[in-house]
Backbone as a ProteinNet text record, in pm:
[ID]
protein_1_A
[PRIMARY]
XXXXXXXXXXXXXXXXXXXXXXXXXXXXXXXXXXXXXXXXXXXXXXXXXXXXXXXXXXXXXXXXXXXXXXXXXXXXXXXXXXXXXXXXXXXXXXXXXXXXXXXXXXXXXXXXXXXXXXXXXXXXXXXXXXXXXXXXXXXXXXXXXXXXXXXXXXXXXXXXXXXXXXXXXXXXXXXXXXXXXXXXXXX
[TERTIARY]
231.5	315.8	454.9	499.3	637	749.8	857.3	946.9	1061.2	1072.4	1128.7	1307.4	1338.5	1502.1	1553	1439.9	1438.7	1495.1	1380.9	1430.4	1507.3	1587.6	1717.3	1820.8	1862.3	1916.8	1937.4	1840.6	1798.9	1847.2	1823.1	1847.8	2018.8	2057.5	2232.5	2292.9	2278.3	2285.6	2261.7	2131.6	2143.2	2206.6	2209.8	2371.6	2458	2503.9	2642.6	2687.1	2609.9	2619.1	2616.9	2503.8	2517.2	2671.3	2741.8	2851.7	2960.7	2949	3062.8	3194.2	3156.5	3221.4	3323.1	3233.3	3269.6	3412.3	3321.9	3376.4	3548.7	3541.4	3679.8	3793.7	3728.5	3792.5	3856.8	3747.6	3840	3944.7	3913.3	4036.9	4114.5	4170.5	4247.7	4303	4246.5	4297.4	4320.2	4266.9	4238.1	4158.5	4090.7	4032	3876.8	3818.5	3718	3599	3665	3566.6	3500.5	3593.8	3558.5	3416.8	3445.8	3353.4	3162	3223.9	3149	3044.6	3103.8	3076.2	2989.1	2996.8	2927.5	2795	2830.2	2718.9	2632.8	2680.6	2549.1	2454.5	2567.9	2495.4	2408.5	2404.1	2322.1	2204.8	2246	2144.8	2042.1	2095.1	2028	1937.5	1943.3	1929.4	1831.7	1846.2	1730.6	1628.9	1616	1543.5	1475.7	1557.7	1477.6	1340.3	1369.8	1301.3	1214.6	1199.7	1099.6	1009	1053.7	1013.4	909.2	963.1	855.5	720.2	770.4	690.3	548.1	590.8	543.8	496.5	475.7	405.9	440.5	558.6	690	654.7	658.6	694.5	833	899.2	1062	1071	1048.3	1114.1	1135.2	1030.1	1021.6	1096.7	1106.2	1182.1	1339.4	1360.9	1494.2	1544.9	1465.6	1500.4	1482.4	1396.4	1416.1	1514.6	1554.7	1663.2	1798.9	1814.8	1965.9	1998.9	1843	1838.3	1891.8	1813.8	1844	1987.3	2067.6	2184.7	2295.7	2245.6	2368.6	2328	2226.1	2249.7	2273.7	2286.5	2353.8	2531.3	2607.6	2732.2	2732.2	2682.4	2678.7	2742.7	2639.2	2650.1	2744.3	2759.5	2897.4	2981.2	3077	3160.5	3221.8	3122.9	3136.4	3242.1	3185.8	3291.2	3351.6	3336.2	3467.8	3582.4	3656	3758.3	3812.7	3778.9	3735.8	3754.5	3611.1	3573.4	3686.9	3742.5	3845.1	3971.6	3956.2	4096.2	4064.2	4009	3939.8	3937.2	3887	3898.6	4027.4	4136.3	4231.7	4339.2	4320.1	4394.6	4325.2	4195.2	4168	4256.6	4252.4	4294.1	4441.6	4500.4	4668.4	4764.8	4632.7	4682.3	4690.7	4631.3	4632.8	4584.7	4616.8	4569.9	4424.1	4353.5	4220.9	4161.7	4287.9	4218.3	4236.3	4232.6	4307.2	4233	4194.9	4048.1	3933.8	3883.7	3778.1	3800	3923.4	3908.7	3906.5	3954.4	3986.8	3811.2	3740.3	3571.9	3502.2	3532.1	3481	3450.7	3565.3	3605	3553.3	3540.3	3426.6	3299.9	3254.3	3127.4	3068.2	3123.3	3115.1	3095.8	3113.9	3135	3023.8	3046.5	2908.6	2762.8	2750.4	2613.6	2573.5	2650.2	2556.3	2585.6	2649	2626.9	2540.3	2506.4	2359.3	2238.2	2263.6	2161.8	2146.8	2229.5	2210.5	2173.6	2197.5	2163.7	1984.6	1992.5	1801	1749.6	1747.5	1727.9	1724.9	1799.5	1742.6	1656.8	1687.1	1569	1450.7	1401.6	1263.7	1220.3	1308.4	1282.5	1236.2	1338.9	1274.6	1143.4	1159.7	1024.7	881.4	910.3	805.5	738	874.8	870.8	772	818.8	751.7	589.8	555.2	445.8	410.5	515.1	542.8	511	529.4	499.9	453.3	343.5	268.3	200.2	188.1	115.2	240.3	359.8	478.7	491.5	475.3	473.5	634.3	648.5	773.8	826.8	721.8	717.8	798.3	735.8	740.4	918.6	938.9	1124.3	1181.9	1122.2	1256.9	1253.7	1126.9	1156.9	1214.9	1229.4	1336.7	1521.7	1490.5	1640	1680.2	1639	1627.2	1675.6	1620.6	1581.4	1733.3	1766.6	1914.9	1992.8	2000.9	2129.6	2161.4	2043.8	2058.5	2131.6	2097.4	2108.7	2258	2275.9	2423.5	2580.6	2485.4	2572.4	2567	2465.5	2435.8	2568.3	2550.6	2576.4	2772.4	2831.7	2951.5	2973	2970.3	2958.9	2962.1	2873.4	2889.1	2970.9	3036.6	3145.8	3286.6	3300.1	3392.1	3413.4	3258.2	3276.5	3305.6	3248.5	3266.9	3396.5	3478.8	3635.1	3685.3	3671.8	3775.5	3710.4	3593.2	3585.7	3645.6	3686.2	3735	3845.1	3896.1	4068	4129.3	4010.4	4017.9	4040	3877.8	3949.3	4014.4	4094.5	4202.1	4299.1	4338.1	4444.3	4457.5	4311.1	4284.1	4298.3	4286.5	4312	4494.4	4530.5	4685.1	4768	4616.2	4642.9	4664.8	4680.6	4728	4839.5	4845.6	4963.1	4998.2	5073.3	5118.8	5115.6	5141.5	5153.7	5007.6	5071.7	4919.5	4811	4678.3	4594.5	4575.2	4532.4	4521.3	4422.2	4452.2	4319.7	4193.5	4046.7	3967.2	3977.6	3828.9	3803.5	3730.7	3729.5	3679.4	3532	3421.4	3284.5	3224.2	3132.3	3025.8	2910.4	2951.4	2834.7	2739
-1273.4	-1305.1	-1342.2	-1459.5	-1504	-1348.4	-1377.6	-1262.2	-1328.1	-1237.3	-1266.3	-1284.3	-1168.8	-1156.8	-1246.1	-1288.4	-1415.3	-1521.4	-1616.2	-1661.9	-1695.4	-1602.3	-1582.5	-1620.9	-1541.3	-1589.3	-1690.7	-1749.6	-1877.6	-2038.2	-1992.7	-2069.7	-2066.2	-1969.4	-1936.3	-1998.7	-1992.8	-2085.3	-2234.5	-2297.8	-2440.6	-2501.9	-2371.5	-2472.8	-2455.3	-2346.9	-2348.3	-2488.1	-2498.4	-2600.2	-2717.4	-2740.7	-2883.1	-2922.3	-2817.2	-2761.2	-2803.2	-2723.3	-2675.3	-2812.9	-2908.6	-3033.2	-3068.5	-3093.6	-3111.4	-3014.9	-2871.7	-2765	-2742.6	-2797.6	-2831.5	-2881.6	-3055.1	-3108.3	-3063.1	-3024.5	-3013.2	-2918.9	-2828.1	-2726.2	-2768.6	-2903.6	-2888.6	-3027.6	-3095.8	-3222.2	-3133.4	-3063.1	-3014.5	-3076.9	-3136.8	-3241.4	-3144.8	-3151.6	-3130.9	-3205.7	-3351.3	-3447.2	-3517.2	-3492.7	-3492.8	-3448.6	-3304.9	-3184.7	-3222	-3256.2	-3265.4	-3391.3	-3493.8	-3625	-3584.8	-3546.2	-3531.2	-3452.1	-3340.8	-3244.9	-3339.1	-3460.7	-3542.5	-3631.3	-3658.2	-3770.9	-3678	-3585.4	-3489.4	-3443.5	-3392.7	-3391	-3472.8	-3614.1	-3683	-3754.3	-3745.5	-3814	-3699.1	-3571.3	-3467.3	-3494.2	-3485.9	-3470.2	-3611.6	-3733.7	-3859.7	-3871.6	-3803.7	-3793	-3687.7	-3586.3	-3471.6	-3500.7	-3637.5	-3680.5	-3776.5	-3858.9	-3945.7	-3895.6	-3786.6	-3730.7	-3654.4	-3616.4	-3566.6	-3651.7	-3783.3	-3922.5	-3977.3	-3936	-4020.7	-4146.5	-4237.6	-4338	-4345.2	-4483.5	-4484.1	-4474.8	-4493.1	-4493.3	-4321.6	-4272.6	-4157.7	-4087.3	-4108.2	-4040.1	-4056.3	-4148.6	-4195.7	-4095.1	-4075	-4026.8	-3856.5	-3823.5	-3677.1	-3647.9	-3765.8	-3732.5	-3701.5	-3836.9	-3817.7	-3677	-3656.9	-3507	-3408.3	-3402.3	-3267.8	-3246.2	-3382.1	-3379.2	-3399.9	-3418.8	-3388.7	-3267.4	-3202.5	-3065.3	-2946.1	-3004.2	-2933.7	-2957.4	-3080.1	-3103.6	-3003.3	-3007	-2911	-2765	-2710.2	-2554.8	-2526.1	-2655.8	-2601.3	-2661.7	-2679.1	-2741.5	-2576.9	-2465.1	-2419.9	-2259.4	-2284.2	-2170.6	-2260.3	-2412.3	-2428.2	-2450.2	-2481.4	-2427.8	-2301	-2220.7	-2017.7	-2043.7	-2122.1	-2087	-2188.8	-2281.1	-2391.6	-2278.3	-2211.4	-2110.6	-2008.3	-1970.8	-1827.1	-1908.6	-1995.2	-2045	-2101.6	-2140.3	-2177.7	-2087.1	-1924.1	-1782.9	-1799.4	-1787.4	-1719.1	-1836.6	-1936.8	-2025.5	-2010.1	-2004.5	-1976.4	-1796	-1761.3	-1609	-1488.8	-1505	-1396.9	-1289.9	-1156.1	-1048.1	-984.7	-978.8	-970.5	-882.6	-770.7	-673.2	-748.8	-766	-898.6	-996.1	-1066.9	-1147.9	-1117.6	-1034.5	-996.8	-968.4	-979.7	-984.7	-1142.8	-1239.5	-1411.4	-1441.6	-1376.6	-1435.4	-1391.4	-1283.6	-1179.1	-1273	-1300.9	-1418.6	-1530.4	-1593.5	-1735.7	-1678.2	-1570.9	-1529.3	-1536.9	-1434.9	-1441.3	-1547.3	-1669.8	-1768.9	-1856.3	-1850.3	-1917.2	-1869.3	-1777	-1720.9	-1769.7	-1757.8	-1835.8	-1990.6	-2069.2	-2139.2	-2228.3	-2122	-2182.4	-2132.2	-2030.8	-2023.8	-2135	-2231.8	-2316.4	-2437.7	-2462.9	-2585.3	-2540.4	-2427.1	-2404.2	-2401.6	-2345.6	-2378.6	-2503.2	-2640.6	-2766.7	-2801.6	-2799.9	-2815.7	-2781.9	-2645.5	-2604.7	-2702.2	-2694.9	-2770.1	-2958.8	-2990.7	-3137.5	-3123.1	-3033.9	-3024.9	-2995.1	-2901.9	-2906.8	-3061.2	-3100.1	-3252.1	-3373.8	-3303.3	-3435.3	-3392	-3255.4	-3180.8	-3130.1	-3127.1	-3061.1	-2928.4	-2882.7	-2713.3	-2661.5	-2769.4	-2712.9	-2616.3	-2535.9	-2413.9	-2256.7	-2315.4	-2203.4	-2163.3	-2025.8	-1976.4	-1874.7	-1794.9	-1745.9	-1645.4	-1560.2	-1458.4	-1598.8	-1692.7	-1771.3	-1800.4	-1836	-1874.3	-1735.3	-1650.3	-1523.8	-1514.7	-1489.2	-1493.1	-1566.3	-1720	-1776.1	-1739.3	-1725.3	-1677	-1608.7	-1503.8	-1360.8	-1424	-1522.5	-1570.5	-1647.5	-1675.4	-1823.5	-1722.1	-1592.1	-1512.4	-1422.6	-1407.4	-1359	-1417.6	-1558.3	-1656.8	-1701	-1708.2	-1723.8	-1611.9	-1469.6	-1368.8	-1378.7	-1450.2	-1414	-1527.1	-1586.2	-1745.5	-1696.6	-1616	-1564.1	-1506	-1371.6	-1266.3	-1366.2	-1480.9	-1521.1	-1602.1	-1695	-1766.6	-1652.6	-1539	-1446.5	-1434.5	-1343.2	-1311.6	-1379.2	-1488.5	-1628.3	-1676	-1685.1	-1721.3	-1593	-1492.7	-1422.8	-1375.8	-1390.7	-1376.1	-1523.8	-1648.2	-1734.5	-1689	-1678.1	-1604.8	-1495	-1388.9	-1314.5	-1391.3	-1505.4	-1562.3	-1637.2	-1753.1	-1794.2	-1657.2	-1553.8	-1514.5	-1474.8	-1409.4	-1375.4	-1462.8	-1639.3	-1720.5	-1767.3	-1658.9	-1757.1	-1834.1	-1903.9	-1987.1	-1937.7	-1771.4	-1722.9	-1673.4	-1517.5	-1483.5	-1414.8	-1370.2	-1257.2	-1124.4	-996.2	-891.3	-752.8	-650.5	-550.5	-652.3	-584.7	-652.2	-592.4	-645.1	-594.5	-474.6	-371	-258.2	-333.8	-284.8	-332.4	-332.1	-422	-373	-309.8	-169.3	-79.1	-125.3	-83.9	-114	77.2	19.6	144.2	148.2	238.6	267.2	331.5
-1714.8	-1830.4	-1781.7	-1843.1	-1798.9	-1828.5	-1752.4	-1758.3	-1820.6	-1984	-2077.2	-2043.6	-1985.4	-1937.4	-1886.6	-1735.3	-1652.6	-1735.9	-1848.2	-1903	-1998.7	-2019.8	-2140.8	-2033.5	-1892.2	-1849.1	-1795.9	-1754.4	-1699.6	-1786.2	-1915.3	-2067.7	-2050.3	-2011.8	-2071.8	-1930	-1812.1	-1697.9	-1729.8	-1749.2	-1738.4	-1907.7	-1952.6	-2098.7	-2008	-1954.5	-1894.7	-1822.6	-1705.1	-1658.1	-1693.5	-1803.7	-1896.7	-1991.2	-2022.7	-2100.6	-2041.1	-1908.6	-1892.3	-1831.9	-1800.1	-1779.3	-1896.3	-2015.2	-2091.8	-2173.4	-2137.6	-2237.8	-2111.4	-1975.6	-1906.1	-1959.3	-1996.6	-2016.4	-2157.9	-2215.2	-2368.4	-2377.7	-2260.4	-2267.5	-2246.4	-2115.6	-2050	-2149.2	-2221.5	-2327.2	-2468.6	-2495.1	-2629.9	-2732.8	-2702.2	-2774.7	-2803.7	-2917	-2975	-2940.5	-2999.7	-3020.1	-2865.5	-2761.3	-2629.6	-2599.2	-2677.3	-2646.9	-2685.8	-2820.6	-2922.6	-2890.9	-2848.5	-2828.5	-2708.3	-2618.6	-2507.8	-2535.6	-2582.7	-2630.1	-2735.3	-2817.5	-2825.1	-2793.7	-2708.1	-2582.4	-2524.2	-2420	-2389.3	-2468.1	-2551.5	-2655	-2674	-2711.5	-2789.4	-2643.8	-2566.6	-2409.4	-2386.1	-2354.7	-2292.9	-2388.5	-2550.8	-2651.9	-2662.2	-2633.4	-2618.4	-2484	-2438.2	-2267.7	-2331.8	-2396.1	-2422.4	-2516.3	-2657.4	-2753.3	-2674.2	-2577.5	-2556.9	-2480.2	-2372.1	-2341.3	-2441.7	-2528.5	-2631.8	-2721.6	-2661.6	-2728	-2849.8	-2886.8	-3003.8	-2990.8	-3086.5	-3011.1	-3032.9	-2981.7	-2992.2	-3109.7	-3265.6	-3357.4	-3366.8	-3338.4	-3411.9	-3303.9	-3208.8	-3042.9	-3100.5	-3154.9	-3134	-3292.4	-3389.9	-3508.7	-3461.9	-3412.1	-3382.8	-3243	-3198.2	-3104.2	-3158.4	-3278.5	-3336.5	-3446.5	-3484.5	-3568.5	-3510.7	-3371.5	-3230.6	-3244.4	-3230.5	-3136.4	-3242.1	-3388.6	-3501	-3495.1	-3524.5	-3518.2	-3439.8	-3326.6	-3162.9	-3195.7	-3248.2	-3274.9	-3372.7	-3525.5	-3649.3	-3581.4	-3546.8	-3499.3	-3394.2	-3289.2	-3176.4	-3241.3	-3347.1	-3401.5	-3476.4	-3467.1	-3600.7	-3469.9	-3364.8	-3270.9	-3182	-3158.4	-3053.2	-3036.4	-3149.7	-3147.8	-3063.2	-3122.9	-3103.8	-2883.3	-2896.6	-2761.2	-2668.9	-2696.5	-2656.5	-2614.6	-2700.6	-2717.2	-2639.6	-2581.7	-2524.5	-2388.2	-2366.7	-2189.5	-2173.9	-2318.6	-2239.1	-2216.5	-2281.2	-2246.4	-2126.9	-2072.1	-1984.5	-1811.2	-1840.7	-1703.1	-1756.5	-1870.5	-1840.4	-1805.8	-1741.2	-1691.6	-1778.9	-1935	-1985.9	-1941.2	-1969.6	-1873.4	-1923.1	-1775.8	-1804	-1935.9	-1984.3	-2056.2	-2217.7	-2212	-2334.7	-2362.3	-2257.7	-2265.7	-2367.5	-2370.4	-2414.2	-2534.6	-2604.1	-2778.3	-2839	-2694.8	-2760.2	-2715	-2627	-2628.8	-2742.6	-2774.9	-2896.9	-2970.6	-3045	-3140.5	-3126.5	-3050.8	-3012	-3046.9	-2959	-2944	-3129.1	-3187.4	-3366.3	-3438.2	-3411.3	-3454.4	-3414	-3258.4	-3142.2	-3213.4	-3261.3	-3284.5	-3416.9	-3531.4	-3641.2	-3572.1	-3531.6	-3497	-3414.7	-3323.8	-3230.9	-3344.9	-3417.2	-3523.3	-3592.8	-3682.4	-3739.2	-3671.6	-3542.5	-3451.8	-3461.1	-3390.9	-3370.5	-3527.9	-3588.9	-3723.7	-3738.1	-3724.9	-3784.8	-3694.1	-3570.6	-3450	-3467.5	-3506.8	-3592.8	-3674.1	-3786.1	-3870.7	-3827	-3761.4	-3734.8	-3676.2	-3580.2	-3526.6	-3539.2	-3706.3	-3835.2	-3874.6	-3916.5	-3974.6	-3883.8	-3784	-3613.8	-3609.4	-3662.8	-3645.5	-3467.7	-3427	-3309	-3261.6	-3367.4	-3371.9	-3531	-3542.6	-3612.1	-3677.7	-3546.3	-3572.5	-3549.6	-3553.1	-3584.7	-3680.4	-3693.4	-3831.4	-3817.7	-3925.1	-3919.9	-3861.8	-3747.3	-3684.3	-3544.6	-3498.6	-3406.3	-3444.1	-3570.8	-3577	-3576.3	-3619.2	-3577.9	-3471.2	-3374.3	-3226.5	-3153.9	-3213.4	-3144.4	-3176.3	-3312.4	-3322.8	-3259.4	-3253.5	-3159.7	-3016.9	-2980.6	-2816.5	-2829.7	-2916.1	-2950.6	-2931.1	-3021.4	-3033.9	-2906.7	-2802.6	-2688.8	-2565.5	-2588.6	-2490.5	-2527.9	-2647.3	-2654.8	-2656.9	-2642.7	-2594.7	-2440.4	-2389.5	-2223.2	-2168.8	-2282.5	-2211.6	-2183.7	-2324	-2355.4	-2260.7	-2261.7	-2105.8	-1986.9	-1961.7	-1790	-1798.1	-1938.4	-1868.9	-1860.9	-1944.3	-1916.7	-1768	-1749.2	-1584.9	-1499.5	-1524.7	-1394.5	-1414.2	-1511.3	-1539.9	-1466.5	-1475.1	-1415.4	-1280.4	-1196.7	-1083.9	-994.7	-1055.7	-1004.8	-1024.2	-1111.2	-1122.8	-1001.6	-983.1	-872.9	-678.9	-707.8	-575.1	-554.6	-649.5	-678.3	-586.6	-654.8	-630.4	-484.3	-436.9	-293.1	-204.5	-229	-138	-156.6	-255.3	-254.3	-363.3	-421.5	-530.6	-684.8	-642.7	-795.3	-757.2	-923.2	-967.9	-802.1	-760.9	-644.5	-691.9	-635.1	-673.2	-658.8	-750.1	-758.5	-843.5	-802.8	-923.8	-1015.5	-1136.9	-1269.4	-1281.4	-1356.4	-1340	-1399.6	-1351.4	-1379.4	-1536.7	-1582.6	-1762	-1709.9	-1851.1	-1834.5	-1900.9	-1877.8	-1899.3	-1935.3	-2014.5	-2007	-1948.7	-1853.3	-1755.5	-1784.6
[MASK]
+++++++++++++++++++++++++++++++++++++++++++++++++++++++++++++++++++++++++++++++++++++++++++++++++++++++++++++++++++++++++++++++++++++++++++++++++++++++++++++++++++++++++++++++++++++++++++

């Protein structure tokens, strides 16, 4: 049996990476639509390549592509702001303990939001008869699987922002001085 954890994390890694170019620049422009715009090109580009595979032809490839990828914009439209603001405390030196109430806040937002993206995605994919045989035990488990993957996804760009922050400072290229006390975690 596939190993469920495996792939939650695995899911919250290759968004990161598909993302995270994008989700740079917008910090460092402020721009939304940067963000936004990309995340449908992507979209609509992975889902065109999976549609045909899945023996679409182009009309129907190209109509459940632009469905995918308005509704991938829909739902990340609805925390990035939130999350724009939370990576751009975290690269202008806010202090680590502090962090974790501006991700909070994305995170809250991020989650009905990837809810409503997978939600039309189901749904088109009803419509395509793709997943035909999904019944409603099959969509809560994905929700379930969306709302995990997008707390996993929260947590690792935290960590990974501030373990670069850390060797930033160890090579030089940060603040000087003591380092910040850890965050405290429950062990």
């Amino acid at each position: 049996a596939p190993n469920k954890p495996v792939q939650l994390i695995e899911s919250a890694f290759q968004s990161i990476g598909e993302q995270l170019p994008a989700l740079v620049a917008g910090t460092i422009t402020g721009s939304q639509a940067l963000v936004l715009t990309s995340m449908f090109a992507n979209s609509f580009g992975q889902t065109y390549e999976d549609s045909r595979r899945k023996k679409l032809d182009p009309t129907d490839a190209t109509a459940r592509s632009a469905a995918y990828a308005a509704f991938e914009v829909l739902g990340e439209k609805l925390g990035l702001g939130d999350r724009l603001a939370a990576l751009k405390k975290l690269a202008s030196g806010v202090p680590e303990k502090d962090l974790a109430g501006f991700f909070a806040k994305a995170l809250l937002k991020e989650i009905p939001g990837e809810e409503i993206t997978y939600t039309g995605q189901f749904a088109t994919d009803k419509l395509f008869g793709l997943n035909s045989e999904a019944g409603v035990r099959d969509f809560i488990q994905g929700a379930i699987d969306t709302m995990l993957v997008t707390a996993i996804q929260g947590g690792t760009m935290l960590g990974g922002g501030l373990a670069m922050r850390q060797i930033s400072r160890g090579l030089g290229g940060g603040e000087k001085g003591a380092p910040e006390e850890p965050i405290k975690t429950a062990a």
